[in-house]
N, C-alpha and C positions, 0 to 999 in steps of 0.2 A: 716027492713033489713038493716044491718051496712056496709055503703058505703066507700070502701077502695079509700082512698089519697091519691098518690103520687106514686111514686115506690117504688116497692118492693128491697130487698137487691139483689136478685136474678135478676133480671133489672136491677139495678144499675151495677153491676159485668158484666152485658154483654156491656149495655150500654157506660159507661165509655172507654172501651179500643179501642171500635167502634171510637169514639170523638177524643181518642188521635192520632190512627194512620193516620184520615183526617186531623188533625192537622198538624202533623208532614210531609205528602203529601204535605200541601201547603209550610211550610216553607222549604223543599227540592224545589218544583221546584222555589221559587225564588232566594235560595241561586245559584242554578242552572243557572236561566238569567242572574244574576248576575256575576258570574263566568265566563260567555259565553263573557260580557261588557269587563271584566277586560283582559281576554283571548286574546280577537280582539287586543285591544289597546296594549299591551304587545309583540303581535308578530308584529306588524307594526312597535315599536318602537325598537324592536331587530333588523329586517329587515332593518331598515333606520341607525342604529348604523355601523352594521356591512357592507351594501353598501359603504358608507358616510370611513368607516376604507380602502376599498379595491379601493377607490379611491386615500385616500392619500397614498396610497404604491404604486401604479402606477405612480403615478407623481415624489413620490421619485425615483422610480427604473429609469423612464425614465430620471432621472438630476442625475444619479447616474455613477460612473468609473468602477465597477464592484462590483464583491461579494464575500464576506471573509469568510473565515470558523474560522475565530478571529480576535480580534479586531487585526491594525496593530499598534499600542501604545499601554504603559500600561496604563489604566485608571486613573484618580486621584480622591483616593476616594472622595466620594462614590459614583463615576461613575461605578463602577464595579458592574460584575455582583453578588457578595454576597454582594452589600452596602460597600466594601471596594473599594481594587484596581484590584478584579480578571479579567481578562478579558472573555469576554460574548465568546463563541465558538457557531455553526450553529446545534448542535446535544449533545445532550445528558445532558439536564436542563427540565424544568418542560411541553416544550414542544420545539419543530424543532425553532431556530429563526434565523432571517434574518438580516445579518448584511451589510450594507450597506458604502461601501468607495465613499463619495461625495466630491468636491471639496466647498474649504470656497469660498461665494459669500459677494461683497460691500452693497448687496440690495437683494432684491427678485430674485431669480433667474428666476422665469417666465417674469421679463421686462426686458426691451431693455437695459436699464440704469446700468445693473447689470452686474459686470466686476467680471473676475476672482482675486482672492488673492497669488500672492507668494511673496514666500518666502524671507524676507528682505537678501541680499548680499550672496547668494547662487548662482552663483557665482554675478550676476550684484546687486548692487547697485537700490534701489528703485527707483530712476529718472531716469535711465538710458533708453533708447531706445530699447535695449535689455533686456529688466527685462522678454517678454515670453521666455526666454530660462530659466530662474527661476523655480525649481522645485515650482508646487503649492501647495499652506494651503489644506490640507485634513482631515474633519468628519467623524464621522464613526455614520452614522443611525444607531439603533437598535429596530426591532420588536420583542419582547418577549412577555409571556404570566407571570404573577405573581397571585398566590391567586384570579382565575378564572378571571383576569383582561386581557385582550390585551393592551401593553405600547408602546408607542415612545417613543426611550430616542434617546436625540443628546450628544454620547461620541467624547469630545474633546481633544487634547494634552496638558498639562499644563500649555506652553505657549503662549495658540492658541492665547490670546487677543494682544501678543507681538512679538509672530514672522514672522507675515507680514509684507506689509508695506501697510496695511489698517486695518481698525478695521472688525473681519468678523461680516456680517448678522444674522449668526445662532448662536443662544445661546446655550449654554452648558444646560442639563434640569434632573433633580435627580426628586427620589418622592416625590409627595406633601408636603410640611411643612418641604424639610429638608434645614436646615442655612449656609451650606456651603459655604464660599467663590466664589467655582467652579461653583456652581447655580446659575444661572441666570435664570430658568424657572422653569415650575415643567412640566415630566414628561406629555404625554397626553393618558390620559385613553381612548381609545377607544372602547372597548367593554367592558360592566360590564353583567357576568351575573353568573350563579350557579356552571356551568359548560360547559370548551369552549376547542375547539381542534382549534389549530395551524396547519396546514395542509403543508407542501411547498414542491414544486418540480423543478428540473434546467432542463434545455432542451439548447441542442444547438442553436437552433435557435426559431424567431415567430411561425411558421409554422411543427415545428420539432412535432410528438407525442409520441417521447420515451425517457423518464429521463433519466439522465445520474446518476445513481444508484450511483456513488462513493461520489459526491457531498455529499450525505444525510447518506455516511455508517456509523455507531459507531463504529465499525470496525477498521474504517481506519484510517490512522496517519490525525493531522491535515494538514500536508505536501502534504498527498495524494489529501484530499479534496480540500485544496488550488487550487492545479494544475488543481483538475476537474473543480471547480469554475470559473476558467478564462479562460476557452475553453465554458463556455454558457453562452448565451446573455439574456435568457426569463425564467422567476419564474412563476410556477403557484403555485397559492394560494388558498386554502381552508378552511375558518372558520365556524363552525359550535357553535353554542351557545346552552345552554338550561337555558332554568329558569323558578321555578317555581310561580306560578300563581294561586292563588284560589285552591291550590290542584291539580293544575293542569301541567304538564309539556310540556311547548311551545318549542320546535326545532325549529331552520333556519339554513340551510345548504347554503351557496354561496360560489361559486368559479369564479375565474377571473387570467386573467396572464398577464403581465405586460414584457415590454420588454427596457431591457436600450441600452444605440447606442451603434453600435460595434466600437472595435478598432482593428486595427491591430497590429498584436506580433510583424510584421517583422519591421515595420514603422511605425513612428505617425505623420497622416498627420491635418493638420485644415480641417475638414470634408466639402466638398464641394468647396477646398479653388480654385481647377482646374476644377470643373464639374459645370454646371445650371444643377439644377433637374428636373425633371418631376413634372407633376403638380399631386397631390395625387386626391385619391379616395375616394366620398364622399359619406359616408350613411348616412339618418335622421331615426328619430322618434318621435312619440309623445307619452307624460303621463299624464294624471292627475294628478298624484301625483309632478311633476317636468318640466312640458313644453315639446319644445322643445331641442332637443337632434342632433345632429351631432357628427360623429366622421369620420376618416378616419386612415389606414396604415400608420406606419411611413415609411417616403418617402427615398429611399436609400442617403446618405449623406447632408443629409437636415438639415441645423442648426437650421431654426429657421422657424415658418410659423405664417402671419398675416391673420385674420381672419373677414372678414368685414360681415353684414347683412341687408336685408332689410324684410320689410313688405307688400304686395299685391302690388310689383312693384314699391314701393315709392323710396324715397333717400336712400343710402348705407350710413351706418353707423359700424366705424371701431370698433372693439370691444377687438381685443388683439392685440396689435405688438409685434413679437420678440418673441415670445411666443415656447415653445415646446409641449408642450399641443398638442395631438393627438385627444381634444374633446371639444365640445364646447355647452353649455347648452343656451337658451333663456328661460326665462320664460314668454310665451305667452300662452293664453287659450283659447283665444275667436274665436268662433266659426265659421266655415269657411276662418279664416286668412288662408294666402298664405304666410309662411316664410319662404326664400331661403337665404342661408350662402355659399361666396366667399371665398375661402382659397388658399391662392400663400405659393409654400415653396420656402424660399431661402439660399442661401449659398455667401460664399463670391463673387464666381464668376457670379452671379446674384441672377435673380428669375426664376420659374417658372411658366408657364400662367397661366389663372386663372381656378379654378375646381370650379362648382357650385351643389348644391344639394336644394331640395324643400321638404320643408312637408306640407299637406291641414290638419290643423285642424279638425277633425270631427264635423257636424253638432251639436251630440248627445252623452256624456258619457253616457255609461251603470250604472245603478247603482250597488254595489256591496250589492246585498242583505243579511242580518243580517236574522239568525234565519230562520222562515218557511217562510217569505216573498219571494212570487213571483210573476210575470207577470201573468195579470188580464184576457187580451180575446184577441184572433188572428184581434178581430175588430178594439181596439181600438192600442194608440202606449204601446211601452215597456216603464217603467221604466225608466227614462233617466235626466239627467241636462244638462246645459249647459252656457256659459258666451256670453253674448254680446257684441259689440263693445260700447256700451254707461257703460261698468259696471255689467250690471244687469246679476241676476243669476237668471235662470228661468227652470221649471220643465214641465216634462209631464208624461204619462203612466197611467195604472190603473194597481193597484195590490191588493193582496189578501193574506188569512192565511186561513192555512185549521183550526185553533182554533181559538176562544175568544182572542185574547190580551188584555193584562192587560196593565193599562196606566204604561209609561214610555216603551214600549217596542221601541227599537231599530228597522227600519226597515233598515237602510242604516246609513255611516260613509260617510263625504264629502272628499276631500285632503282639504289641510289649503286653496288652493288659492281661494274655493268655499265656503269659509265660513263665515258668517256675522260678525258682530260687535257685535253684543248683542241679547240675545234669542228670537227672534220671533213666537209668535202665528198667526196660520193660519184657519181658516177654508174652509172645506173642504168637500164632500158630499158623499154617498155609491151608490152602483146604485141602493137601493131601497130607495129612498132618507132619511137619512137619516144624519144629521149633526155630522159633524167628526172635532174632532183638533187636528192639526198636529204641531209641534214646529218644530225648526230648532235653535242648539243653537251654540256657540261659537266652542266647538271642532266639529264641524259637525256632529252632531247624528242628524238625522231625526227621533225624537219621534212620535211613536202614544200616544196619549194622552187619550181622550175619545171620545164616539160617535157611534162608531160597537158595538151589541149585542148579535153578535154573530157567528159563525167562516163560514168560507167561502166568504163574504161580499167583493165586489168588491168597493175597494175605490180608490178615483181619486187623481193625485196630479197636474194636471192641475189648473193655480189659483196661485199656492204659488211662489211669483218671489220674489226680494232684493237685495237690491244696495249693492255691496260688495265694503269696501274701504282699497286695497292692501297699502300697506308701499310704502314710497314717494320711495324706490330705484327699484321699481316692474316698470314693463315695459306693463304690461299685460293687464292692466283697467286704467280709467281717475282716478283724483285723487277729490274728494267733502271733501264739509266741510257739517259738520251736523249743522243744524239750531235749535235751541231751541224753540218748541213754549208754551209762556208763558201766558199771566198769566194762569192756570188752572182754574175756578169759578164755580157755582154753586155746592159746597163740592168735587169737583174731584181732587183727588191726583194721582200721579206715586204710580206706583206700586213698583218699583224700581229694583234695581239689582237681577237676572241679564237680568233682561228686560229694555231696550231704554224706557226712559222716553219719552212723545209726545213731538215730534220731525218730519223733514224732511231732505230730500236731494232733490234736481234738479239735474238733471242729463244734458249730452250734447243737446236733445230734448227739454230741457224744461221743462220734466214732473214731476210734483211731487211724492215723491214719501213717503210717512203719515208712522210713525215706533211710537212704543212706547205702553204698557200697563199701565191704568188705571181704577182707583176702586171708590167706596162709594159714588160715586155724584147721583145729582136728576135726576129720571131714568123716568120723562114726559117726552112725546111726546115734543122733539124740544127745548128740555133745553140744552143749552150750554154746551159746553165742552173747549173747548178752541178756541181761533181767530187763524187764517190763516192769513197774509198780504195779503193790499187788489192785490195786483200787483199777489196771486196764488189764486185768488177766481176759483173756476169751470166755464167751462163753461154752468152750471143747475143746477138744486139739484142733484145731486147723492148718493145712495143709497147702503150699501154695506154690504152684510154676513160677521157678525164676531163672532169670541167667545165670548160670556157672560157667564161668572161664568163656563167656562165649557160646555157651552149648547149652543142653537142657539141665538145668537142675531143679532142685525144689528146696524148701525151706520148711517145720511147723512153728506154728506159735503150740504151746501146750496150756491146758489147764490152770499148770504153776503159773509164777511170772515169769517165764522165760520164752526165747527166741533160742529156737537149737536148730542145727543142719537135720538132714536127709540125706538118705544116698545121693550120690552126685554120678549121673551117668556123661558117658561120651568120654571118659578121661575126669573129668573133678577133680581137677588140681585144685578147685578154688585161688586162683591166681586175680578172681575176684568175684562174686558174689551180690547179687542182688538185695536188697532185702523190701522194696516196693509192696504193700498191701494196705490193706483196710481192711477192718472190722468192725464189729458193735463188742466191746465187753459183758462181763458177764452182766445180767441183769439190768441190761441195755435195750431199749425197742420192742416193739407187741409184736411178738415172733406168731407165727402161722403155721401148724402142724401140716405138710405135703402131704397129698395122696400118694404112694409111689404106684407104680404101674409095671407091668411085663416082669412079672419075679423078684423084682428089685424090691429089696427092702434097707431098712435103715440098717448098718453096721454094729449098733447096739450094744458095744462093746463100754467099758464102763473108759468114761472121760470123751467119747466123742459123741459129735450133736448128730439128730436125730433131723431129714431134710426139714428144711423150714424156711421161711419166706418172710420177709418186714419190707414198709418201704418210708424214707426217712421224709422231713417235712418237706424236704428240694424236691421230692417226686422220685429219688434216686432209691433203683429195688435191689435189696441184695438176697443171695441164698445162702446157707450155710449147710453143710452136711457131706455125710460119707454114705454111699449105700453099697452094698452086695448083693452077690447070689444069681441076678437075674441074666435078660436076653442081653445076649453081648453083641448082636450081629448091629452092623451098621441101620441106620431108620430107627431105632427102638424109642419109642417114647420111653422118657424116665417117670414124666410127672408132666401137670399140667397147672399153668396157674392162671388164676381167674380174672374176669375184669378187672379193670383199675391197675394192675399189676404187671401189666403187657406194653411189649415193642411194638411202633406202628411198621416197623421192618423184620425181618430174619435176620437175625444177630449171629454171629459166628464167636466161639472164645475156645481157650486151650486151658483143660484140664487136668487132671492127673487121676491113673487108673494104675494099682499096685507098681507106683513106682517109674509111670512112663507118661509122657505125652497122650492123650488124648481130645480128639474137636468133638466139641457141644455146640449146637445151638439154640436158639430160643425161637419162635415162630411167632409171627403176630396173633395166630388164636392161641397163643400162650404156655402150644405144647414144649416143654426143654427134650430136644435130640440127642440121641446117642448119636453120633455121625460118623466115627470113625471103627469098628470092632474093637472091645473092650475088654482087660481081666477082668472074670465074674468075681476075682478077693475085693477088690472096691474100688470103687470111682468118687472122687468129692465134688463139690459144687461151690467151694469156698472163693473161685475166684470171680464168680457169675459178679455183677453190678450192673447195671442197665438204666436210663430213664425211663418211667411207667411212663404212655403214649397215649393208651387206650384199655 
């Protein structure tokens, strides 16, 4: 009987369209994640554009004389608004703009040092003791909108560089690239996006909530709008942006109002030159993405307000004099600071007392979770990062996805001041134990990588900490230098960009703190990798989970000064290698002898430590040690540790037992878990780290 081969045509025709549309399923949903990456990033970066824009209109409105429904010069081209000499008008061009009459300044107008400009012998004579009776040099700000751009242009008089008797601050600014004499800058683009509305409204006063409708009419003569213009003090402001993205279209809508000092019509006096003010009103906040934040009310007739700061009660440090700035940002993050900001306003006829306000840094950032990612179990903690006072950035929570993740998925985006220096790989365990790596790269993406097999999987991110090194001008963290450790030997190379070649930092404690991926070396038991200086040898051998090739591996530090492999399970090709850790060296930190419990004793063997407990000045608790012998069944208490030294959560981590994967956790009353069933040859605790809570 003739045995049919293959398929038939009639198979084939069903077959085939079957193939394609699974096909096309998958390359949908990653163009899909993909789109979601490009998405996130796109609207963060429109949001921080157009904040970042409605802050410099505020500072301009507040150093501003009023507001014009046209320029009060004619332009010299191509200051104008058709790139010639026309002049710009507040209504009726490609969206509402905001024209601003400033006075020319010698310097910045936010310091002390920065004097008004008039007018050369109008009537006085430039040296003269009278030259304030001198009309002043006047700019005229202009916000418009061009070919979906929001601009600043600074329109000038033609003889602004001559007819004071100083040279002014502000430069005259045209579109990018154009050769004008009159240019001195280019234009500053503020919002770039597809499509953007100019939004503006006048109100008589800060607190007024009804526009004064004539301001903004098309309707009305420019004469009328004039006159409305200079009966209100406050612009609100509304820009909304769109752009599109992967197919996709991201909006940000923000609005903000801004208010410039009053003056009076009847008389103009030197504002405060007969009154001491009142001391203002001060509110904080804090961000991750920006620190903190203070602002306060402008204070009635207040020229100028100085601005001092301190940290958890320490020395006052002055941060703006002379200043009109109604806000005041620090960039601090670390967690639990206490930072309180003094602000005196004064006028010529004095100051004001002093107004203080305070913000507590939160222990705990939330994370802002990416995609399906969310909080893992009511047992353990949420989700959460945070910065220490020695630098370090350190994680907790357990979370989860109701699918499969495919490596590279995003679970979380950091703000810049939580972000490392260079990609690091992490590992990291499920709660049915099972080895997970995590990366954390440059722009803050918290990668899953590999490791979960499958959806619902409760993964931990307790474990992953790193030394963050902010820009010498940040206030926020200490400042390290990275160490290079060299030579590499037996065949080990970096891996290179954009992974930290092996390397270190010390930190203010002391601790080391091991960065860097490496590949291809000899993968025996206890071959080298690279020397440690003998002055950060451990204080034992230590022993530590990390990713190999992707899979579980381990690494020790020894006694000597070296960094040598471990068996390498799952395959251990070492096609790359983690080397992520911290320590204390030897004769480093007031170590705390462990009770062990349930048969378990210390390993005792000569070169390894004995469990023990420290916790460094940031509050950060580490454990060290290897123990045997004991209850290997899952629940087993190892050890307990005492107040001061405890999680205000159930903490989950991934350790190592003869050689494999195993999950520890730690309990708020301080018991550390066996969780997983364990070899009774040994289990370590060298990768435990935690913030003390309670």
């Amino acid at each position: 009987m003739r045995k049919n081969l293959g398929f038939t045509l009639v198979e084939m025709l069903i077959v085939i369209p079957i193939v394609m549309i699974v096909i096309g399923g998958v390359i949908t949903a990653i163009i899909g994640m993909t789109g979601d990456i490009l998405s996130s990033r796109a609207a963060d970066t429109l949001t921080y554009s157009i904040q970042d824009s409605l802050t410099q209109i505020r500072q301009d409105v507040e150093q501003s004389n009023g507001f014009l429904a046209t320029d009060d010069f004619t332009p010299t081209s191509p200051q104008g608004s058709d790139g010639s000499t026309a002049a710009f008008t507040n209504v009726g061009g490609e969206s509402p703009v905001l024209i601003l009459k400033s006075t020319a300044t010698t310097a910045n107008p936010n310091l002390l040092t920065s004097s008004t400009i008039y007018l050369a012998n109008q009537p006085n004579a430039c040296g003269s003791a009278n030259i304030a009776q001198n009309q002043a040099l006047s700019v005229n700000i202009v916000y418009f909108v061009h070919n979906n751009s929001l601009w600043r242009r600074v329109v000038v008089p033609s003889n602004y560089q001559t007819a004071g008797c100083s040279v002014p601050w502000q430069l005259a600014s045209c579109f990018p690239g154009n050769n004008s004499a009159i240019c001195k800058s280019d234009d500053a683009d503020l919002v770039d996006a597809d499509s953007i509305n100019f939004g503006l409204q006048y109100y008589d006063g800060a607190n007024d909530m009804t526009a004064d409708p004539t301001a903004v009419d098309t309707t009305a003569s420019t004469s009328a709008r004039n006159t409305a213009l200079q009966d209100t003090d406050t612009v609100g402001i509304t820009i909304t942006a769109t752009k599109q993205v992967s197919g996709r279209a991201i909006n940000q809508t923000i609005s903000a109002r801004a208010t410039r000092p009053s003056v009076s019509t009847a008389s103009v006096t030197v504002p405060g030159s007969t009154s001491i003010p009142p001391a203002p009103t001060i509110s904080g906040s804090f961000s991750p993405n920006s620190g903190v934040t203070f602002t306060w009310q402008p204070v009635s007739l207040a020229a100028t307000y100085t601005v001092s700061w301190q940290r958890n009660g320490g020395s006052w440090t002055q941060a703006t004099t002379g200043s009109s700035d109604t806000t005041f940002t620090l960039p601090d993050y670390v967690r639990n600071d206490v930072v309180t900001v003094k602000v005196v306003a004064s006028t010529a006829a004095g100051s004001s007392g002093n107004s203080t306000a305070s913000v507590t840094i939160p222990a705990w950032n939330p994370l802002p979770y990416q995609g399906l990612y969310f909080d893992g179990g009511s047992a353990y903690s949420t989700g959460a990062y945070a910065m220490t006072s020695d630098g370090a950035v350190i994680f907790e929570g357990v979370i989860t996805n109701p699918q499969n993740p495919s490596a590279g998925t995003v679970i979380s985006v950091l703000p810049p001041a939580y972000r490392p220096a260079y990609r690091y790989i992490f590992q990291t365990i499920t709660a049915t134990n099972q080895p997970t790596r995590i990366d954390v790269d440059t722009s803050g993406n918290i990668l899953y990588e590999l490791g979960a097999t499958s959806a619902n999987q409760s993964l931990t991110l307790n474990g992953i900490a790193y030394i963050v090194v902010p820009s010498a001008a940040a206030s926020y963290a200490p400042q390290y230098t990275l160490n290079t450790l060299t030579p590499l030997i037996n065949g080990w190379t970096n891996v290179g960009s954009p992974y930290a070649s092996a390397s270190y930092y010390t930190d203010n404690d002391n601790r080391v703190w091991i960065n860097g991926v490496v590949k291809g070396g000899t993968l025996s038991n206890g071959a080298t990798i690279v020397s440690v200086p003998n002055a950060l040898s451990p204080p034992g051998s230590l022993f530590f989970p990390e990713s190999d090739s992707n899979a579980f591996g381990e690494y020790g530090l020894y006694t000597y000064p070296g960094v040598a492999t471990k068996d390498s399970y799952y395959g251990g090709t070492a096609t790359s290698l983690s080397l992520q850790s911290m320590y204390y060296p030897y004769g480093i930190g007031t170590w705390t002898t462990a009770t062990v419990q349930n048969s378990w004793v210390s390993y005792n063997a000569p070169g390894y430590p004995a469990a023990k407990y420290t916790k460094g000045s940031d509050g950060m608790v580490s454990l060290i040690g290897m123990l045997k012998g004991g209850t290997t069944t899952a629940g087993t208490v190892l050890l307990t540790l005492p107040a001061g030294y405890r999680p205000a959560h159930e903490l989950m981590f991934e350790e190592l037992t003869n050689n494999k994967s195993v999950r520890i956790d730690i309990l708020a009353n301080g018991n550390v878990v066996l969780e997983q069933a364990a070899d009774a040859t040994w289990v370590t605790l060298n990768n435990l780290k935690f913030m003390a809570e309670q």
